[in-house]
C-alpha positions as CSV (number, residue, x, y, z in Angstrom):
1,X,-5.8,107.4,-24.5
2,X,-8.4,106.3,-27.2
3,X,-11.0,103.9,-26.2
4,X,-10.0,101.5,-28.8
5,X,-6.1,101.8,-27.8
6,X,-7.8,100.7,-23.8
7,X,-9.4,97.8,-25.7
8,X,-6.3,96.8,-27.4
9,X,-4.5,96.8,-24.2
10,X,-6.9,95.0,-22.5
11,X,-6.9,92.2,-25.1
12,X,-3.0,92.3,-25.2
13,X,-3.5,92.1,-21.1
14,X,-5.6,89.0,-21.7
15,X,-4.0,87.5,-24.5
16,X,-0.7,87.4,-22.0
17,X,-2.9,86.5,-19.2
18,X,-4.2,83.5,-20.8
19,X,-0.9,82.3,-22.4
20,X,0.6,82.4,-18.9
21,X,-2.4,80.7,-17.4
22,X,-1.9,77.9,-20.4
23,X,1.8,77.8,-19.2
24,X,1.1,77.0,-15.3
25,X,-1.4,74.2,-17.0
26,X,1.0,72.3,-19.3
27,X,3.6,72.5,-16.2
28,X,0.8,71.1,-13.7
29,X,0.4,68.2,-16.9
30,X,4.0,67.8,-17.0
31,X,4.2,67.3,-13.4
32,X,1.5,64.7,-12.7
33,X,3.0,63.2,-15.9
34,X,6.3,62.9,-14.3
35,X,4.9,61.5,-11.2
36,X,2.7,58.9,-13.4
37,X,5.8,57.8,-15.4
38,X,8.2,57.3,-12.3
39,X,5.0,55.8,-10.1
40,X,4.8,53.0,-12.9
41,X,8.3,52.4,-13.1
42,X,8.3,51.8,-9.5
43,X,5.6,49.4,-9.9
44,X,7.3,47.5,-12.7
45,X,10.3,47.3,-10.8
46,X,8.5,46.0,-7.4
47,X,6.5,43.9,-9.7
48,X,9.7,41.9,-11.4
49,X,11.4,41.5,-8.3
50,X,8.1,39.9,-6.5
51,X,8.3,37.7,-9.7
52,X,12.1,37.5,-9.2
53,X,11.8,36.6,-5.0
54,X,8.4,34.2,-5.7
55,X,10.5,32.2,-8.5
56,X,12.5,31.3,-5.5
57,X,9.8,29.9,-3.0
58,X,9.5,26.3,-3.1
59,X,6.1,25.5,-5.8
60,X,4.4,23.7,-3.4
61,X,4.1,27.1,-1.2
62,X,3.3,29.1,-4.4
63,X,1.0,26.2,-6.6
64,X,-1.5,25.6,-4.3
65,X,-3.8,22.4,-5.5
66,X,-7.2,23.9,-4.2
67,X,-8.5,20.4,-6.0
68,X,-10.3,17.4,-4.1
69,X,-8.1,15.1,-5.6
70,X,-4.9,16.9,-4.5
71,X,-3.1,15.1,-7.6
72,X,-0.3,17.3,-7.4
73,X,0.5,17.2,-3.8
74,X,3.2,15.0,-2.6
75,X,2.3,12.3,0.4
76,X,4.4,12.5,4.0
77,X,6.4,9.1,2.8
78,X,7.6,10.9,-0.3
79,X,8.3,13.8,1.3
80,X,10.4,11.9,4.2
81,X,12.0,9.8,1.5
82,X,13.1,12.5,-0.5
83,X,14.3,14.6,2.3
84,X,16.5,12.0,3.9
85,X,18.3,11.9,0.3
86,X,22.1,11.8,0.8
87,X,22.8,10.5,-3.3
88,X,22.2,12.9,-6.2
89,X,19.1,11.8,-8.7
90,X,18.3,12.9,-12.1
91,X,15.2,13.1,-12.8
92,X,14.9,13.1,-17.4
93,X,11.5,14.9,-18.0
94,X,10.9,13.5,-22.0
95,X,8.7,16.6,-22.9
96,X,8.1,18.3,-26.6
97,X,7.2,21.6,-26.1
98,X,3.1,22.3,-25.7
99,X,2.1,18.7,-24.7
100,X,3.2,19.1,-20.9
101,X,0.9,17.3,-18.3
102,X,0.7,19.9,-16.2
103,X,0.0,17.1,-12.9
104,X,3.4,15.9,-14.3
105,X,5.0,18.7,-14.2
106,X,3.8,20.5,-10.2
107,X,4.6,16.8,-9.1
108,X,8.2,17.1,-10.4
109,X,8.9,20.3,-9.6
110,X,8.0,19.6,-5.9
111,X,10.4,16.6,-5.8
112,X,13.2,19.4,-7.1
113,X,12.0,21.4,-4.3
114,X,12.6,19.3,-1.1
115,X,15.8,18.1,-1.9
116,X,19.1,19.8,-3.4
117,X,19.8,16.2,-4.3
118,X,17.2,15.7,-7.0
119,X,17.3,17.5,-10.1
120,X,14.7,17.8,-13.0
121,X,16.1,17.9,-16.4
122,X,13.6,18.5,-19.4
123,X,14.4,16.5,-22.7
124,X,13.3,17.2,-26.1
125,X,12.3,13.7,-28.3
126,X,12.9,16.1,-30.9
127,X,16.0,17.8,-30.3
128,X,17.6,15.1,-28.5
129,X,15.8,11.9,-30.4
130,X,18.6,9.4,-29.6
131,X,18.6,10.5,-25.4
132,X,15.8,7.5,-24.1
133,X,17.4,4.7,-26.5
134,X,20.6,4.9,-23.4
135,X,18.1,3.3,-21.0
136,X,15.3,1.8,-22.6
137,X,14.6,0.0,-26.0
138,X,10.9,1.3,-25.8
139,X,9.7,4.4,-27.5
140,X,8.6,7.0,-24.7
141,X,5.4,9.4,-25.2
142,X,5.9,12.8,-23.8
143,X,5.8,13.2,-20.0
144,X,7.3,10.0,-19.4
145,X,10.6,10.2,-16.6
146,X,13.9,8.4,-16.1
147,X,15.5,8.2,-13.0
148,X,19.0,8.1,-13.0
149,X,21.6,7.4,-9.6
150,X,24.8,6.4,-10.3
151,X,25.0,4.1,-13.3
152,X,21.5,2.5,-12.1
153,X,18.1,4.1,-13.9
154,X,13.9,3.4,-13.5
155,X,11.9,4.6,-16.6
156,X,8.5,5.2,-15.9
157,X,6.1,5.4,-19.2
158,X,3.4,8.5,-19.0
159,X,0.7,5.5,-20.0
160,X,1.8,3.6,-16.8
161,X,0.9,6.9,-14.4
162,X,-2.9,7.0,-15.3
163,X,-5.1,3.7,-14.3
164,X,-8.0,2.9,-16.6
165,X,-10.8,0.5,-16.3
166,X,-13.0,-0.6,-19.1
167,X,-16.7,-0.9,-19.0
168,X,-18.2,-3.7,-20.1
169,X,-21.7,-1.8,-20.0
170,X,-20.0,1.0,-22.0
171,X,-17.8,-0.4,-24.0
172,X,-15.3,2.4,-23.1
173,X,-12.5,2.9,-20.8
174,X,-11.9,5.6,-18.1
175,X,-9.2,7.0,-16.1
176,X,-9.8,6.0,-12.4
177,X,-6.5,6.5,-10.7
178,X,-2.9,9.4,-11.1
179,X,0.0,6.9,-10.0
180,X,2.9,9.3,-11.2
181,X,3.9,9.7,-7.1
182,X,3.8,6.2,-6.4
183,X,5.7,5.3,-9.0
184,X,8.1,7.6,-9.1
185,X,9.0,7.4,-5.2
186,X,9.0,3.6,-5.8
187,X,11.8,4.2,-8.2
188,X,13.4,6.5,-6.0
189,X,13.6,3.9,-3.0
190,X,14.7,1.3,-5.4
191,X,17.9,2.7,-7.3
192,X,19.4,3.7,-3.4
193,X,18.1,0.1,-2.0
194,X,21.3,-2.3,-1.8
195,X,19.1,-5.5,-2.0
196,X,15.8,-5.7,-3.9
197,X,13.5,-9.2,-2.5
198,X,11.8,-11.2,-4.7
199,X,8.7,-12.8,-4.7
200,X,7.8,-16.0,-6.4
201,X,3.8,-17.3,-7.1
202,X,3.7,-21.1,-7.9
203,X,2.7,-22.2,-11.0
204,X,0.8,-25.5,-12.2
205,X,-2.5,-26.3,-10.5
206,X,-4.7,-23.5,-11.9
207,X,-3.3,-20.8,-9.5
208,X,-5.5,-17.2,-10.0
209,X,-3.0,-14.7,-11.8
210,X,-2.6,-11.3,-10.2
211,X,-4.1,-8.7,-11.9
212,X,-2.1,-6.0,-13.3
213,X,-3.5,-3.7,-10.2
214,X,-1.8,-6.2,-7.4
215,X,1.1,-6.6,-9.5
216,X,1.6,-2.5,-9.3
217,X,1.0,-2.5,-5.6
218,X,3.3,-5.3,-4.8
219,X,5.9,-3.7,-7.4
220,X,5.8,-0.4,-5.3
221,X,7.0,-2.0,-2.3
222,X,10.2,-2.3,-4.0
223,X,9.6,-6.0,-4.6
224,X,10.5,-8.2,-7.7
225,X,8.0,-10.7,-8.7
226,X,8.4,-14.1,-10.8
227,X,6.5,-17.3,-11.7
228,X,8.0,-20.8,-10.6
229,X,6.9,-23.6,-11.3
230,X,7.9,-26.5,-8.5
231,X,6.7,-29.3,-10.9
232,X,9.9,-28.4,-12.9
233,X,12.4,-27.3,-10.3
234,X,14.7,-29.0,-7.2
235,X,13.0,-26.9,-4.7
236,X,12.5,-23.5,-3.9
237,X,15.1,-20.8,-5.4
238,X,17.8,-19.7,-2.8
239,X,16.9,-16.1,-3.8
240,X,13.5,-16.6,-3.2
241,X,12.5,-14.1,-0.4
242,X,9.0,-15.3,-0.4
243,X,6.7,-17.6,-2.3
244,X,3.1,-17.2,-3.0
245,X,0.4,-19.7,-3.9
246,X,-3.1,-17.7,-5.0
247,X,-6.1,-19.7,-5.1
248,X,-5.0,-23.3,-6.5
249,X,-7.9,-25.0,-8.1
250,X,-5.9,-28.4,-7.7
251,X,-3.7,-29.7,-5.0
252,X,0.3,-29.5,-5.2
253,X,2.9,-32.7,-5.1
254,X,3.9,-34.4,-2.2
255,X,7.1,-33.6,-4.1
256,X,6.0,-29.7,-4.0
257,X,4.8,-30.2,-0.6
258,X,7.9,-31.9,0.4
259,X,10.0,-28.6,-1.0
260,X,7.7,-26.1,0.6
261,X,7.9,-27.8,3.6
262,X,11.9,-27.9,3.8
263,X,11.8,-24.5,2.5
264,X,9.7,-22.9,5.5
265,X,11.8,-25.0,7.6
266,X,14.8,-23.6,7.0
267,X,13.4,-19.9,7.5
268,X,11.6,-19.2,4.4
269,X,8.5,-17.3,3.9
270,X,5.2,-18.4,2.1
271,X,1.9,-16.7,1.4
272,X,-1.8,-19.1,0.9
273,X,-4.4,-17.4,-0.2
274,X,-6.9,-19.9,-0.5
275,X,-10.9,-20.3,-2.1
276,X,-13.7,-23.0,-1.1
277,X,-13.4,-25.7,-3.6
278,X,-15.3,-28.9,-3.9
279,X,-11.9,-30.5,-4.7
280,X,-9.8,-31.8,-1.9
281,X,-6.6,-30.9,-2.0
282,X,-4.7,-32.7,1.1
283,X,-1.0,-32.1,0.5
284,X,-1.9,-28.0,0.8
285,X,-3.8,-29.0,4.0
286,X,-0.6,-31.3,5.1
287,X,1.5,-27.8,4.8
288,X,-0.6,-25.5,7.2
289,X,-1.7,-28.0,9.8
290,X,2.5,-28.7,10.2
291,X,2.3,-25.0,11.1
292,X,-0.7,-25.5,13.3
293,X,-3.9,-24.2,11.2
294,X,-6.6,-25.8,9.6
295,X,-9.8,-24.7,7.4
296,X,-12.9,-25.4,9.0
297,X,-15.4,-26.9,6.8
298,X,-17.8,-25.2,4.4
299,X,-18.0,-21.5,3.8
300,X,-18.2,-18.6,6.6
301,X,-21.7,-16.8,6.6
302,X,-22.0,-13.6,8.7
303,X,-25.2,-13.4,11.1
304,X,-24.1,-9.8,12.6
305,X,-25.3,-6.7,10.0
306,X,-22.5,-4.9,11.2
307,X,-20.1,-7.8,9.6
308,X,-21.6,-7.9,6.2
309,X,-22.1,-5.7,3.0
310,X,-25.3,-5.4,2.0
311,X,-27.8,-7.6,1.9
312,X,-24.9,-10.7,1.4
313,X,-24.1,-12.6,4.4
314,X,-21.4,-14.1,2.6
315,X,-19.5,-10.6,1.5
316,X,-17.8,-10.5,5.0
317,X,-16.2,-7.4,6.5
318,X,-14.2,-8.8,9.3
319,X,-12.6,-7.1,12.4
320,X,-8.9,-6.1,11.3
321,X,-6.9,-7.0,14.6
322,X,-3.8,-5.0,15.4
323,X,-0.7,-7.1,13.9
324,X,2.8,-6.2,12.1
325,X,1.2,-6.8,8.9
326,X,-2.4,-4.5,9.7
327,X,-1.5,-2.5,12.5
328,X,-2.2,0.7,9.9
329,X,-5.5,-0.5,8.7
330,X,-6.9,-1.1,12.0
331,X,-6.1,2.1,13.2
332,X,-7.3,3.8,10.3
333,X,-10.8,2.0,10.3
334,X,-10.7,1.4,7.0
335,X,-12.2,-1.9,5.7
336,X,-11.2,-5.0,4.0
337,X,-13.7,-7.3,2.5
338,X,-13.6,-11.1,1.9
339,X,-16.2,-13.6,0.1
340,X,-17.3,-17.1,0.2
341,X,-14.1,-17.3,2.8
342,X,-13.4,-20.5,5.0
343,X,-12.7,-20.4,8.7
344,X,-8.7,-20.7,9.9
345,X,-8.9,-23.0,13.1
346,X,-5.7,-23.0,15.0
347,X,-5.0,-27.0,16.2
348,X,-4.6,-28.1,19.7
349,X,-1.7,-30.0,19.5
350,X,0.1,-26.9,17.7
351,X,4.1,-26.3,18.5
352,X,4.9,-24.0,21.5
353,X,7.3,-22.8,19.1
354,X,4.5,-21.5,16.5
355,X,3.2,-17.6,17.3
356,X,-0.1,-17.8,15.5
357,X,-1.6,-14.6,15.2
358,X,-5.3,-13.3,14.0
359,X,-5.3,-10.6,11.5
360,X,-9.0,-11.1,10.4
361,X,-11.7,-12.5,12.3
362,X,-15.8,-12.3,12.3
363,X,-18.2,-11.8,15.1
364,X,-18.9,-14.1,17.3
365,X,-22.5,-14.8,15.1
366,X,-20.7,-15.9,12.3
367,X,-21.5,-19.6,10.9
368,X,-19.7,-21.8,8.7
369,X,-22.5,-23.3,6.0
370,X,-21.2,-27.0,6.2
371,X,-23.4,-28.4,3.1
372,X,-22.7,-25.5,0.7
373,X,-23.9,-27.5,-2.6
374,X,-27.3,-28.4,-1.2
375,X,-28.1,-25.3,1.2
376,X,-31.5,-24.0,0.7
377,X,-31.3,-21.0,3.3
378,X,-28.6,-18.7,4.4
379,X,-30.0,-18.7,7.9
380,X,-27.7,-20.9,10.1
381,X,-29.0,-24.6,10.6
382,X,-28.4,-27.5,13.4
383,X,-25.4,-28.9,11.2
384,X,-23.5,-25.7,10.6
385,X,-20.4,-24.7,12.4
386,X,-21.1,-21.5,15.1
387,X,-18.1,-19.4,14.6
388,X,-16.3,-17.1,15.6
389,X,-13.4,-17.8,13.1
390,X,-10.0,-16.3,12.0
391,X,-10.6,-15.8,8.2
392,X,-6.5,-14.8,8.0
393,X,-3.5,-15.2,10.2
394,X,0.3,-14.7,10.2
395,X,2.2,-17.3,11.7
396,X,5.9,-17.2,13.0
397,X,8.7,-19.6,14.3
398,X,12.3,-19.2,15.3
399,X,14.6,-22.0,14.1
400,X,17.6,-22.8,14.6
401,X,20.0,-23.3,11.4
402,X,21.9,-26.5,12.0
403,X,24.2,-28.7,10.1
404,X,22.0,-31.2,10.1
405,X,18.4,-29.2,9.6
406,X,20.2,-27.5,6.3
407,X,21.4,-31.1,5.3
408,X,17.6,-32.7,5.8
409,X,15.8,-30.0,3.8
410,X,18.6,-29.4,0.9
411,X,16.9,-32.5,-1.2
412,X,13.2,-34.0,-1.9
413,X,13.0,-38.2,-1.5
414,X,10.1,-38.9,-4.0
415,X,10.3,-42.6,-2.7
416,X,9.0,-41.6,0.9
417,X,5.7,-41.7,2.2
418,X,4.9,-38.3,2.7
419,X,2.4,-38.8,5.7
420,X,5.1,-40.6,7.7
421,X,7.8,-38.1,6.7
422,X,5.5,-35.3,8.2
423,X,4.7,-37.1,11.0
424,X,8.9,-38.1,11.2
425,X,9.1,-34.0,11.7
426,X,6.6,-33.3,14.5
427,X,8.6,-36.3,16.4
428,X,11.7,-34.7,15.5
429,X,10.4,-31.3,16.6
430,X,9.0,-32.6,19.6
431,X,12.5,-34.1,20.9
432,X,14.3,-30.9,20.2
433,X,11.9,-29.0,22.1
434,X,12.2,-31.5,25.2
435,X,16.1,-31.0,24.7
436,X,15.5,-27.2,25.1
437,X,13.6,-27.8,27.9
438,X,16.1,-29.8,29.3
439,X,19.1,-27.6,28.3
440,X,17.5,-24.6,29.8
441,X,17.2,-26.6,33.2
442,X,20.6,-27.9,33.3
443,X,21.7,-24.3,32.3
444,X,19.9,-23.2,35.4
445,X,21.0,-25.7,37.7
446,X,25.1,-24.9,36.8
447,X,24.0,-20.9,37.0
448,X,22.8,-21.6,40.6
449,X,25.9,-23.4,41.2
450,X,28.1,-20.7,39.9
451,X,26.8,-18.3,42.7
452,X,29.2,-20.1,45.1
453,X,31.8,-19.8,43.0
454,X,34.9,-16.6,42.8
455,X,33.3,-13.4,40.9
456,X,36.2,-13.3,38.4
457,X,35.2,-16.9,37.2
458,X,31.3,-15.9,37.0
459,X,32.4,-13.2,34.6
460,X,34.7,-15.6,32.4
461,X,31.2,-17.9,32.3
462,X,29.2,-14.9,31.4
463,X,31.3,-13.7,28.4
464,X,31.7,-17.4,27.5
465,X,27.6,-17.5,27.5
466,X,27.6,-14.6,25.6
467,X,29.8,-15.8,23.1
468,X,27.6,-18.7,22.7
469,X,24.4,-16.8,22.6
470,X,25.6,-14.3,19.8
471,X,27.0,-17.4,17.9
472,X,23.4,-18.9,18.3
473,X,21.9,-15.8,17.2
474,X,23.7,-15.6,14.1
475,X,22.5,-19.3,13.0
476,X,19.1,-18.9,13.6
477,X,16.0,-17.4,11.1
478,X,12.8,-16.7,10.8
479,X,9.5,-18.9,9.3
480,X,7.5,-16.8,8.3
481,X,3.1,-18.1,6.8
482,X,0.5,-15.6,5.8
483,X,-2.7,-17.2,5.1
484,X,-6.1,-16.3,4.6
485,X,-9.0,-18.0,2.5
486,X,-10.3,-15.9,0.4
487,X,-9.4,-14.6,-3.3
488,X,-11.2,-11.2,-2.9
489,X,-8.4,-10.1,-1.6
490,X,-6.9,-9.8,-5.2
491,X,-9.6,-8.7,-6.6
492,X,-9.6,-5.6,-8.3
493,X,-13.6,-4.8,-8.1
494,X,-14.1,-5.6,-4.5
495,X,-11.0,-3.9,-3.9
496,X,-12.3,-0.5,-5.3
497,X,-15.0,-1.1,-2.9
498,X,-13.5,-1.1,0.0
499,X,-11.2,1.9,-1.4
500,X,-8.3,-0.1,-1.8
501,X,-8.0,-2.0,1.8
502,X,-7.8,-5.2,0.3
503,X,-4.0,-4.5,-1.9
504,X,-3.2,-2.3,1.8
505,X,-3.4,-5.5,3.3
506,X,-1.9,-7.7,1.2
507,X,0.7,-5.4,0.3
508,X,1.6,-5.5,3.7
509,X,1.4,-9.0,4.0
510,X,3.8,-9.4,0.9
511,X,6.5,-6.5,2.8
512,X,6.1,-8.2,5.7
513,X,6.8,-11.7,4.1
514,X,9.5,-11.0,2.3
515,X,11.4,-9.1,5.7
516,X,10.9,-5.3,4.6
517,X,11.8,-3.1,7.4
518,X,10.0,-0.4,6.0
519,X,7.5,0.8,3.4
520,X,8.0,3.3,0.9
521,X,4.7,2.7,-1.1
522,X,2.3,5.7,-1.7
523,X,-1.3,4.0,-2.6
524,X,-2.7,5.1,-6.4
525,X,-4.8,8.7,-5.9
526,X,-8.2,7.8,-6.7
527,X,-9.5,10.2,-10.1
528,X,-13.2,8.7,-9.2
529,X,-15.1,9.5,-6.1
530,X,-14.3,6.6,-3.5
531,X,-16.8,4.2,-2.6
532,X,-18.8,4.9,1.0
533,X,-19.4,1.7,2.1
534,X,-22.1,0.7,4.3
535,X,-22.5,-2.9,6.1
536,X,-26.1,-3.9,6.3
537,X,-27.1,-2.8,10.0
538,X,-26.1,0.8,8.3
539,X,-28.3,0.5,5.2
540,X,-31.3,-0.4,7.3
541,X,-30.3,2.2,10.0
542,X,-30.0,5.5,7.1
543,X,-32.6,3.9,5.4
544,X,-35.3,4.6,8.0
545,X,-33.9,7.8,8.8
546,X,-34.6,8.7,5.6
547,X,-37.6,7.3,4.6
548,X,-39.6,6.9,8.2
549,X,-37.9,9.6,10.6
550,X,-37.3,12.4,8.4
551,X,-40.6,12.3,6.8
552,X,-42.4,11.7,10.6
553,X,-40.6,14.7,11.9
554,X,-41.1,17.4,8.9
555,X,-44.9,16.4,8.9
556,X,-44.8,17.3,12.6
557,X,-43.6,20.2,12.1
558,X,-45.9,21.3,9.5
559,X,-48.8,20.4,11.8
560,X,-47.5,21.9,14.7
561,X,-47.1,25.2,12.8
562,X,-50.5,24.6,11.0
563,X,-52.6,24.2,14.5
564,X,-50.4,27.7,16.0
565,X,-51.4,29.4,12.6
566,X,-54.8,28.3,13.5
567,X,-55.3,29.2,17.0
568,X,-54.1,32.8,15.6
């Protein structure tokens, strides 16, 4: 053979060599290309049905709110109120498409999620424009609800979930609070609540108006509020659950004193909130002294730091004592705050029958300021009043609802002299607590006497007493007076300082007032940091840590590293 035929079989040789060899590589290719395509189907697939499973889990396990102000994150009282659901709610999300709040949104989504009951429905203003006018005449912006149960519905405006406050300095508002939960658990409670109490706040002698703030919190509790004027009524409303007076700059009637005072008699319920005044107002003063309180003299000055904010003696911040109406407060050391407040004295000649209870009260370095229009120092003098002092209490009394009590306190005489009509009741009161007295006695004497007598005729006289005792029962109420002497409570600025204490309290005075066995209200989630506050004995106590102590120490420890340095 040639040596160019070898050559041409060697290249032949390597030309099938090489086309093999390219053969073995585009199968490898193919290979790993197989397993590339079917290793990111399987992906996809696991993928979707980790989307699929997740879509399932509950959003509050899946959209965490990593955020300080936890906006999104339902409370423990929504959570057991919506839980214990055993009606079906429809919650109507108004929403166009691309202006969700997406707060909103998480915060109805996790209402959907703890109860089958609820369900979220989105509407569209714009494909459904007629839908809102069935349950409210007012045009609704976007992210605005309606709750529906039954043939009952709340609506609940997106503009009413954010609180602003407008700056005076700035000329500007800002958003300090999200009240969406609140509000919308409020709404909840309400539309499966049988019986909805009402509050009334007199009218006529230059009462302060709540602000919009108190209003919301009292609102929350599930509780109806309305003006009444006693000037132009017969008395107080039978549906009245409660009535308020905030801060009159005049006194009432003995007309209006007269109706207050049958009303309470009879089992109502009344709130005073009270401010110093120059003015006297004695038929106001007749009203709570019947009930066995008083209002010391001048105006309450705090000589304990640990009692006062700042550097004012007169910006108290009482003990909270542990009551039915503060009972939370106490025990969760928040604090409430109170200025130019009056001292409650409770009277010695009071009614056994009264439970007077203190809710607020100062050290026992506290001073009333007796001349308050001519005081030249805040330190206490020789005529002041040494305290301690109840700056709020809650006063109860069981009566019994006779023929004759109803009859006495279903009209007003406006031809009686009031003083001798009030002192006519304490008499009165007087005797029927002697009868009692004397009742119970003879009721023990014919028990003792019953001893001796055949066992089946003690049991006839027990179910017989029984009888009597649930009959009793069933004719008797409840009086039930709040009052405290200071309108800071309803203020919205010292409020915020105390990071909402102040509408705690009185909310809970207001529930309590009106007979609510429970709350349902969830508190407004704060968009601003909350106020630290500090009573003066702290100020002066971080205030030399900081500017004595801490200096002292760091420049003893740069000279004791400075003279071991040295001695090196």
């Amino acid at each position: 053979m040639s040596k160019k035929q070898n050559e041409t079989r060697m290249e032949t040789q390597n030309d099938i060599k090489e086309e093999k060899g390219k053969k073995r590589k585009n199968l490898r290719q193919l290979k790993h290309g197989s397993y590339s395509i079917a290793l990111s189907v399987i992906v996809i697939v696991a993928v979707i049905m980790i989307n699929m499973i997740v879509a399932q889990i509950p959003s509050q396990y899946t959209q965490i709110d990593l955020s300080g102000l936890q906006l999104s994150v339902l409370t423990d009282t929504s959570k057991e109120l919506v839980e214990s659901l055993t009606e079906d709610i429809t919650i109507y999300y108004i929403l166009e498409d691309g202006n969700r709040d997406s707060y909103v949104s998480r915060l109805l989504e996790r209402y959907e999620d703890l109860s089958s009951h609820i369900t979220v429905v989105e509407k569209d203003p714009v494909l459904y424009p007629q839908f809102t006018s069935q349950y409210t005449d007012e045009t609704l912006s976007d992210n605005s609800v309606i709750i529906v149960c039954g043939d009952n519905s709340k609506v609940i405006s997106y503009d009413d979930m954010y609180e602003t406050e407008f700056s005076y300095y700035t000329f500007s508002s800002s958003t300090t609070g999200f009240d969406a939960e609140g509000l919308i658990t409020s709404a909840i409670s309400a539309l499966i609540s049988d019986d909805i109490p009402k509050l009334y706040t007199l009218t006529g002698h230059s009462e302060l108006e709540l602000t919009d703030s108190m209003v919301s919190s009292i609102e929350k509790e599930n509780i109806e509020i309305e003006e009444l004027s006693l000037l132009t009524s017969d008395g107080v409303p039978e549906d009245a659950d409660c009535l308020m007076i905030v801060s009159p700059m005049s006194d009432i009637s003995t007309t209006e004193a007269q109706m207050i005072l049958n009303y309470l008699r009879r089992g109502g319920s009344v709130i005073i909130i009270t401010d110093y005044t120059t003015e006297e107002l004695p038929n106001l003063a007749t009203v709570m002294e019947y009930y066995g309180v008083e209002l010391v003299e001048g105006i309450v000055f705090e000589g304990n730091p640990n009692y006062y904010y700042s550097q004012y003696l007169y910006y108290l911040l009482p003990d909270i004592n542990s009551t039915d109406v503060s009972s939370d407060l106490a025990e969760s050391g928040n604090y409430v705050m109170v200025a130019s407040a009056q001292g409650i004295e409770t009277l010695d000649d009071a009614r056994d029958t009264l439970t007077i209870e203190s809710v607020l009260t100062t050290s026992s370095a506290a001073y009333s300021k007796v001349d308050v229009q001519n005081m030249t120092t805040y330190s206490q003098e020789d005529d002041d009043i040494s305290g301690p002092f109840d700056l709020g209490v809650i006063i109860t009394e069981s009566v019994e609802l006779t023929d004759e009590l109803l009859e006495d306190t279903a009209s007003v005489d406006d031809t009686l002299d009031f003083d001798s009509w009030v002192d006519t009741l304490e008499v009165e009161t007087e005797t029927e607590t002697e009868e009692e007295t004397e009742e119970t006695e003879e009721e023990t004497e014919a028990e003792d006497a019953t001893e001796a007598e055949d066992a089946s005729e003690v049991e006839d006289v027990t179910e017989e007493e029984s009888e009597t005792e649930t009959e009793e029962e069933a004719d008797t109420a409840e009086t039930r007076l709040a009052v405290f002497t200071s309108s800071a409570l309803v203020n919205d600025s010292i409020n915020q300082a105390v990071s909402g204490g102040n509408y705690q309290l009185i909310a809970n005075v207001v529930s309590w007032a009106c007979n609510q066995e429970s709350s349902v209200s969830v508190p407004s989630k704060s968009t601003v940091v909350d106020y630290l506050t500090l009573t003066a004995a702290s100020v002066s106590f971080w205030g030399a840590v900081t500017t004595i102590i801490l200096p002292a120490l760091i420049l003893l420890l740069g000279l004791g590293v400075w003279l071991s340095r040295r001695k090196r």
